[in-house]
NUVONU-85786 format. One line per field, with one value per atom (N, C-alpha, C): atom name; x, y, z; residue in one letter. Coordinates in steps of 0.2 Angstrom, whole numbers. Layout:
// NUVONU-85786
gupa: [CA,...]
px: [X,...]
py: [Y,...]
pz: [Z,...]
guvex: [A,...]
END
This chain:
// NUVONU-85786
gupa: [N,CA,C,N,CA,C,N,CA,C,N,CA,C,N,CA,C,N,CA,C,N,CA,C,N,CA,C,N,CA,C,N,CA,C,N,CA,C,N,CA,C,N,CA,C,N,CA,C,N,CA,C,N,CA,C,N,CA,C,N,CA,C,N,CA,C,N,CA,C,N,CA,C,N,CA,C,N,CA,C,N,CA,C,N,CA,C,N,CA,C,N,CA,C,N,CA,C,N,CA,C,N,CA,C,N,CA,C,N,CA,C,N,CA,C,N,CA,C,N,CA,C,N,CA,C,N,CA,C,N,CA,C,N,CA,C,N,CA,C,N,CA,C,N,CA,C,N,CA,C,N,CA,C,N,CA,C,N,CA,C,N,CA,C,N,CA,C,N,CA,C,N,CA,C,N,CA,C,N,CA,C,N,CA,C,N,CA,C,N,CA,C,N,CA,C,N,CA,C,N,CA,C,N,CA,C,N,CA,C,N,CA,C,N,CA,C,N,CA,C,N,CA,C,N,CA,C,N,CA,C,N,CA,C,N,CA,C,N,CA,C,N,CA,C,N,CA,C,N,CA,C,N,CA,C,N,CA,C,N,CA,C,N,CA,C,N,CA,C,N,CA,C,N,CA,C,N,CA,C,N,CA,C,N,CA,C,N,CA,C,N,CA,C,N,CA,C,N,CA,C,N,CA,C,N,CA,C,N,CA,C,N,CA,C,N,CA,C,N,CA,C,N,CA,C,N,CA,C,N,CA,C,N,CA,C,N,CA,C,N,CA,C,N,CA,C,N,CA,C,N,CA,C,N,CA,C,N,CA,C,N,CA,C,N,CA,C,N,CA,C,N,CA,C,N,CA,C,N,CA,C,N,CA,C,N,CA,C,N,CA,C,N,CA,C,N,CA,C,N,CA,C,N,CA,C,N,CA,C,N,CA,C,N,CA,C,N,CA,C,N,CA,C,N,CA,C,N,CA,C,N,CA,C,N,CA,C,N,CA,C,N,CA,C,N,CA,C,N,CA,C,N,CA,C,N,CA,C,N,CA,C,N,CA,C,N,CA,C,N,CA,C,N,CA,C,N,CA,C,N,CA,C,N,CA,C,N,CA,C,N,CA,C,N,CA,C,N,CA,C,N,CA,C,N,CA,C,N,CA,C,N,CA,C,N,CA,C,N,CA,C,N,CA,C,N,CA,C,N,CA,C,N,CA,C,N,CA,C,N,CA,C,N,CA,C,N,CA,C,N,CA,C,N,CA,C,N,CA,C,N,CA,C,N,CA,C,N,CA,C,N,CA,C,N,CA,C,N,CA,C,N,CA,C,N,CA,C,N,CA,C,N,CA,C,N,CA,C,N,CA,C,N,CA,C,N,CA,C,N,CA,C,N,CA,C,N,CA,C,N,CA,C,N,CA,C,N,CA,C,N,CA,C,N,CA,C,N,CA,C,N,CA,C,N,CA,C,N,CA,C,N,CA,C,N,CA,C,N,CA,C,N,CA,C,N,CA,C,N,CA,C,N,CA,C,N,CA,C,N,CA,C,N,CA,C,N,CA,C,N,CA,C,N,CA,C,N,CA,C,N,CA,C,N,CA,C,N,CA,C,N,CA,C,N,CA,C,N,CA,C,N,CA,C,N,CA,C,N,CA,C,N,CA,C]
px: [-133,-128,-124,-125,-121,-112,-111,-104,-99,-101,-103,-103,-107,-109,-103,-103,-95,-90,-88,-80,-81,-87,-88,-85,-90,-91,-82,-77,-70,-67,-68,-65,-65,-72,-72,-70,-69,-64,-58,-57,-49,-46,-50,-50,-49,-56,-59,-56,-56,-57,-64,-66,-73,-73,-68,-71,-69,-71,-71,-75,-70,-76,-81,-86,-90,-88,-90,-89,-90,-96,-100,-96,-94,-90,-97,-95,-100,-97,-98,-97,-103,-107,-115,-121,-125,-127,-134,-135,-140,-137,-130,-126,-126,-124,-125,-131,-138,-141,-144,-141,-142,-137,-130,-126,-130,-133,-137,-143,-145,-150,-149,-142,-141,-135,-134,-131,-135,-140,-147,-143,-141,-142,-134,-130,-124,-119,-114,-107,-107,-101,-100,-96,-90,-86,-89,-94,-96,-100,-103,-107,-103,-96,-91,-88,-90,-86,-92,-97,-101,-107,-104,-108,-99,-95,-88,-88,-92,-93,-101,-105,-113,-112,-110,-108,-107,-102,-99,-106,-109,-112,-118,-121,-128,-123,-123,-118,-124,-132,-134,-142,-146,-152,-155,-155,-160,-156,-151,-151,-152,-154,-156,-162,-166,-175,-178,-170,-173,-171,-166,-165,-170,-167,-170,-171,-178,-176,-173,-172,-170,-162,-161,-152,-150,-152,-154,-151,-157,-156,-149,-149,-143,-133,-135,-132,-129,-133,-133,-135,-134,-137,-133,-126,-123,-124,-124,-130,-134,-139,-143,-150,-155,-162,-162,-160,-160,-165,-171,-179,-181,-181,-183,-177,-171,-166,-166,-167,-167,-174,-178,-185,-185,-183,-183,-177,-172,-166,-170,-174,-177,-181,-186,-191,-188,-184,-181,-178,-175,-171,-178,-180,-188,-191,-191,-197,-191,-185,-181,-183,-182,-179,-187,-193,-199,-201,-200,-206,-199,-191,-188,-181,-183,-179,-173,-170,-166,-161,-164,-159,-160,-158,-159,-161,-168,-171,-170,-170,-166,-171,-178,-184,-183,-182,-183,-190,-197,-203,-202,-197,-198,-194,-187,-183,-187,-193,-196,-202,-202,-208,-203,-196,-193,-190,-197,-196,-188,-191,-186,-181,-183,-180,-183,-177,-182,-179,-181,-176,-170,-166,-159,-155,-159,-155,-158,-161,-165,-160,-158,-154,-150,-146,-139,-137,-142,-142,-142,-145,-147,-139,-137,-131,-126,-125,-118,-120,-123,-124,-127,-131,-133,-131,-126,-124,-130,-132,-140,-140,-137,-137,-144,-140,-146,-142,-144,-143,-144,-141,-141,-138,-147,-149,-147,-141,-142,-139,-138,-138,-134,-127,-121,-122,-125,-127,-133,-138,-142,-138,-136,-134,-125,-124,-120,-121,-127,-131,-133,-138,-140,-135,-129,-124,-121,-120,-118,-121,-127,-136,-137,-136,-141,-148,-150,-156,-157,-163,-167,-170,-171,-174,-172,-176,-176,-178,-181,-185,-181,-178,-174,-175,-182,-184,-182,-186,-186,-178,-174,-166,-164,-166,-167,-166,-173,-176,-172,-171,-167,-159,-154,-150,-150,-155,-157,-155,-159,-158,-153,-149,-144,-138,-137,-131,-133,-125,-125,-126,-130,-130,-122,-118,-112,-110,-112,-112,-115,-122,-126,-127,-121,-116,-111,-107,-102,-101,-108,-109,-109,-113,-115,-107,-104,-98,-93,-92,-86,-90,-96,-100,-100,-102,-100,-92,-88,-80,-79,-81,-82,-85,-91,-92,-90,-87,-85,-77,-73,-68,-67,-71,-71,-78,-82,-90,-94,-93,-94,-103,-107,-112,-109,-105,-107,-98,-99,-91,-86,-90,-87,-81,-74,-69,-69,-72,-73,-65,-61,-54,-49,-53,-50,-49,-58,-61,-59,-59,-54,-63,-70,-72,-74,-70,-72,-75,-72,-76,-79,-83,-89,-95,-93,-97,-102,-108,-114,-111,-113,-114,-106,-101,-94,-95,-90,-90,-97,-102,-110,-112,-109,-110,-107,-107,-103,-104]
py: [655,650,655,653,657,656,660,659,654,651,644,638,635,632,632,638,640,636,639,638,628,625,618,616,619,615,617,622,625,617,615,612,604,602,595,596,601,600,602,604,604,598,594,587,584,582,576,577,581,585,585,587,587,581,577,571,566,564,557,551,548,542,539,534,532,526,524,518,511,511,507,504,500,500,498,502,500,501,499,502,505,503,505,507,512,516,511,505,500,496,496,491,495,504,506,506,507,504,499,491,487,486,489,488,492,498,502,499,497,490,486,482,477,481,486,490,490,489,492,487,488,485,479,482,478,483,480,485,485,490,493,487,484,482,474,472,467,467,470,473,472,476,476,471,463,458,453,456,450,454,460,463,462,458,458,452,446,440,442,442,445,448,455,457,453,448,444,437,437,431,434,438,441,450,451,455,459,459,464,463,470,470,462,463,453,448,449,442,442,449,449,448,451,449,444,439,431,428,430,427,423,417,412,415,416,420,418,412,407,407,404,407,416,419,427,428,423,426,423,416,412,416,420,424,430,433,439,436,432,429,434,432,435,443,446,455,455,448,450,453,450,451,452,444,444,442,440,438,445,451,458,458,459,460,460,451,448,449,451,452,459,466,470,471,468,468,466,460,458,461,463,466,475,478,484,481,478,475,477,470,473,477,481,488,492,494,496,496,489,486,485,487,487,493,499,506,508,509,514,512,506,505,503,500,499,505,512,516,518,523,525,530,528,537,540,547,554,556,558,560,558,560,559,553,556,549,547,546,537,534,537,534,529,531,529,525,525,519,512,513,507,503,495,492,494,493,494,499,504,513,518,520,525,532,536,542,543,540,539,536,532,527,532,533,539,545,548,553,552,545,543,544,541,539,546,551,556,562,560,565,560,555,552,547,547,546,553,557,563,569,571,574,580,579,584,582,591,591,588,581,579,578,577,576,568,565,558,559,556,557,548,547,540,540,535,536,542,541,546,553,554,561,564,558,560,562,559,557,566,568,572,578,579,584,587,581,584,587,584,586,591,594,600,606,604,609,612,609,607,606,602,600,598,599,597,588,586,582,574,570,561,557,561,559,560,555,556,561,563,564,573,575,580,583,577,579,585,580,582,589,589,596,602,602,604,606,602,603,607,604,609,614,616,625,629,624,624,626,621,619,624,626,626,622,622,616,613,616,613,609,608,603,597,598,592,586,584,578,577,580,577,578,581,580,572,569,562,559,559,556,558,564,567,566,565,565,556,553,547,545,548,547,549,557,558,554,551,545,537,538,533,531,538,538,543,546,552,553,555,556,551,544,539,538,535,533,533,532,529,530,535,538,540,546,552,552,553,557,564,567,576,578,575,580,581,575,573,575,579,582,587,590,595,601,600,601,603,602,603,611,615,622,626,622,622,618,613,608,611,612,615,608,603,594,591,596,594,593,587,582,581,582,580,574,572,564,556,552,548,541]
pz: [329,332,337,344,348,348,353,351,355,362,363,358,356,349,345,343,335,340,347,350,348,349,351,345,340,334,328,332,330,331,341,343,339,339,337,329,325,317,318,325,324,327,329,333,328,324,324,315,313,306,304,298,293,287,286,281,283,291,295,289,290,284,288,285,288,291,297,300,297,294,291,282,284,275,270,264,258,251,246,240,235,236,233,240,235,242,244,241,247,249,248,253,260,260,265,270,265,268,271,269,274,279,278,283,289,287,293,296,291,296,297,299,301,309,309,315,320,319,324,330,338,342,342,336,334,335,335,334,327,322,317,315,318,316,317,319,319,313,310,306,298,300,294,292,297,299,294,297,291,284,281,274,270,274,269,265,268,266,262,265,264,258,255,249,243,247,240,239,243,240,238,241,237,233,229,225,222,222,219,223,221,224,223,216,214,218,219,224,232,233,240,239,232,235,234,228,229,233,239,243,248,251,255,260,264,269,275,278,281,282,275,273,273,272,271,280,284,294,296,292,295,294,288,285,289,292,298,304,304,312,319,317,323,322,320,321,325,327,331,328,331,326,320,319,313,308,312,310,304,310,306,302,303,299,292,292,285,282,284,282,279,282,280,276,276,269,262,263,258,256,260,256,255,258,254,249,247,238,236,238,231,230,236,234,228,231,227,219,221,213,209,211,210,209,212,215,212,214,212,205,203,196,199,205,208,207,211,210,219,223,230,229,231,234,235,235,237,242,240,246,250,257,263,265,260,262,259,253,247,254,256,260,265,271,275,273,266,265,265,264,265,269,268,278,282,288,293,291,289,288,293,297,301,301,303,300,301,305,306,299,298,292,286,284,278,280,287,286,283,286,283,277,273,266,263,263,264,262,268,269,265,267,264,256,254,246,243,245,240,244,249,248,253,254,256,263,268,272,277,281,285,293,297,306,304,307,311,320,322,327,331,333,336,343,347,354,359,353,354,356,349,347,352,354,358,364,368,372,373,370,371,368,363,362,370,372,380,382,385,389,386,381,377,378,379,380,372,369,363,361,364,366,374,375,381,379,375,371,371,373,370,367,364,357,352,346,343,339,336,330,331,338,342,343,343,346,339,334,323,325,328,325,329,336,338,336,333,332,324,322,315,317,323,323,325,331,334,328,325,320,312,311,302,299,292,289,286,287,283,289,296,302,302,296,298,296,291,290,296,296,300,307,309,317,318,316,319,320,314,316,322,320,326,332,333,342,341,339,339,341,337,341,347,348,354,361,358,363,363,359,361,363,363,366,373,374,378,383,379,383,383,385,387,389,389,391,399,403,409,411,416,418,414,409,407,407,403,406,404,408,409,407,411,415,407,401,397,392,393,386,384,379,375,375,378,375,384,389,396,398,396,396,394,388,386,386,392,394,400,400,405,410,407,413,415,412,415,421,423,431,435,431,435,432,428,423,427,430,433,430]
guvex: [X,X,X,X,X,X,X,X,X,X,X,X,X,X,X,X,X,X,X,X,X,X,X,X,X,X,X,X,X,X,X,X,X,X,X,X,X,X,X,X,X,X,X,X,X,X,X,X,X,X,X,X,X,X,X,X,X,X,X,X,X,X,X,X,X,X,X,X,X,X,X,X,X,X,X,X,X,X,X,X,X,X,X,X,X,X,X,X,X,X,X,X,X,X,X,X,X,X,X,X,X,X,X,X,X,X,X,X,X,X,X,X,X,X,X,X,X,X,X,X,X,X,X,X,X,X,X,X,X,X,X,X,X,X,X,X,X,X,X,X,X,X,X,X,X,X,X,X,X,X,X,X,X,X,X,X,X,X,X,X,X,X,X,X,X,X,X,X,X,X,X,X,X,X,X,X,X,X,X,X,X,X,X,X,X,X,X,X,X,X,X,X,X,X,X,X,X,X,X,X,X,X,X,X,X,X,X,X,X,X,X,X,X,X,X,X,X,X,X,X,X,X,X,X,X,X,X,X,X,X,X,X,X,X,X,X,X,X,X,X,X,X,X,X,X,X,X,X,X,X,X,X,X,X,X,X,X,X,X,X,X,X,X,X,X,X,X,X,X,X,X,X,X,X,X,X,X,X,X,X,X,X,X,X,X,X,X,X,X,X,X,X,X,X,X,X,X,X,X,X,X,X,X,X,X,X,X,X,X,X,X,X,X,X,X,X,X,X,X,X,X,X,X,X,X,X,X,X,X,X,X,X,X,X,X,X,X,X,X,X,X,X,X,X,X,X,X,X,X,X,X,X,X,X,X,X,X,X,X,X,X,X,X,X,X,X,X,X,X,X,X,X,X,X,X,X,X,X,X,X,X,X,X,X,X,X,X,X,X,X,X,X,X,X,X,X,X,X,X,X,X,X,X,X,X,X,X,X,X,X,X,X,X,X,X,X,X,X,X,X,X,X,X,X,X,X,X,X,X,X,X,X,X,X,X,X,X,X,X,X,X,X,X,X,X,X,X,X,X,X,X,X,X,X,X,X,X,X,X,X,X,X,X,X,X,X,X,X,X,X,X,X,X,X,X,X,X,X,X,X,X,X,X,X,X,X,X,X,X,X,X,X,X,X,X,X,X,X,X,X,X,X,X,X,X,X,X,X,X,X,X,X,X,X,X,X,X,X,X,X,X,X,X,X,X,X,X,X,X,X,X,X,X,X,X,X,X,X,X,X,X,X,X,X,X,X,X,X,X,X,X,X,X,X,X,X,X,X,X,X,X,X,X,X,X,X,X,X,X,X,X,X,X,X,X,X,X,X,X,X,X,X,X,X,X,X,X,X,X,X,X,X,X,X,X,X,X,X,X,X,X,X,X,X,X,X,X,X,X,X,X,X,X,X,X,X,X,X,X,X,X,X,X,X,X,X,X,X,X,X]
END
C-alpha cells in the first residue's frame, strides 16, 4: 500500500468512522439477503420501506418458499423487477432451506449457486454476517475507485480484484460503505463536488469530473 492510499484510507475513518451500519435493515442474515436482491436498480430506503412490512408477513424462509408468486411480486412491486425479484427470493428460501438446512452459506460458491446472487450480494453477506473480509464492488465504489486510481477497471469483478491488492484486508468491509457515502454526498455520478472533498489532494481526477 503506497503511502497515497494509507493518507486516503486515514482520511475516509477519520471522516466516515469504521463501523458505519449497514444501509439495508435486517435482523436475520437472509433477510439481508433478500433486502440485497431487492436493491438491485432501487434505492435503499425504498427497499427499507417495503422488507419492514414484507418481513412481518412472510417471517421465515418456509414462507417465502410457499409463497404465492403472484402475491410474492405484488408484494415488492414498487422495487421494481419484481418478476426476477420475486422468483429468485423464492427459489433462494428453498434452496436454503433444501441444500443448506436453512442456515447461510459461508462459501463464497455455495453463496453464488443461490438465484439472483452475484458476487456483490455473496460479498455482502460474506463480510457483514461472517465477518470474513470481502470487497463489495457496486456502482459507488466502482465509480470512485477509478477516480482515486485504484483501478483502471469496469468490470465489477476485475474492480474486486484490484482493490484486493490495493486495500488492507481490515478495509475490505468498510470500504463499500464509506465510498458509498462518499458518493452520494460528495463524489457524485455527475458534477462532483471536488472543492468540497476532504479527499481533494489525493485525488489524481480532482476538477476533471463535470
Amino acid at each position: 500500500m503506497n503511502s497515497n492510499t494509507k493518507e486516503i484510507l486515514n482520511r475516509l475513518d477519520k471522516t466516515y468512522g469504521t463501523e458505519l451500519p449497514l444501509f439495508l435493515h435486517s435482523e436475520e442474515p437472509w433477510q439481508l439477503l433478500f433486502a440485497t436482491i431487492l436493491s438491485a436498480q432501487c434505492t435503499d430506503a425504498r427497499v427499507n420501506e417495503v422488507t419492514r412490512s414484507l418481513y412481518k408477513k412472510y417471517p421465515d424462509l418456509e414462507a417465502f418458499a410457499n409463497a404465492d408468486i403472484k402475491e410474492l411480486e405484488n408484494d415488492i412491486k414498487s422495487t421494481g423487477f419484481y418478476h426476477n425479484k420475486a422468483k429468485n427470493i423464492k427459489a433462494s428460501a428453498r434452496r436454503l432451506l433444501d441444500v443448506y438446512g436453512g442456515e447461510m452459506p459461508r462459501d463464497l460458491n455455495d453463496l453464488l449457486t443461490l438465484p439472483g446472487v452475484g458476487r456483490k450480494t455473496a460479498n455482502l453477506i460474506r463480510g457483514h454476517v461472517f465477518d470474513d473480509p470481502a470487497i463489495v464492488v457496486d456502482t459507488h465504489v466502482g465509480r470512485i475507485s477509478r477516480r482515486l486510481g485504484f483501478t483502471k477497471e469496469k468490470d465489477p469483478k476485475k474492480v474486486e480484484f484490484d482493490l484486493m491488492k490495493e486495500l488492507p484486508k481490515d478495509h475490505w468491509i468498510i470500504i463499500n460503505t464509506q465510498l458509498i457515502t462518499l458518493g452520494r454526498t460528495i463524489c457524485k455520478s455527475q458534477s462532483p463536488k471536488c472543492s468540497e472533498c476532504f479527499l481533494y489532494d489525493l485525488c489524481p481526477t480532482h476538477g476533471s469530473v463535470k
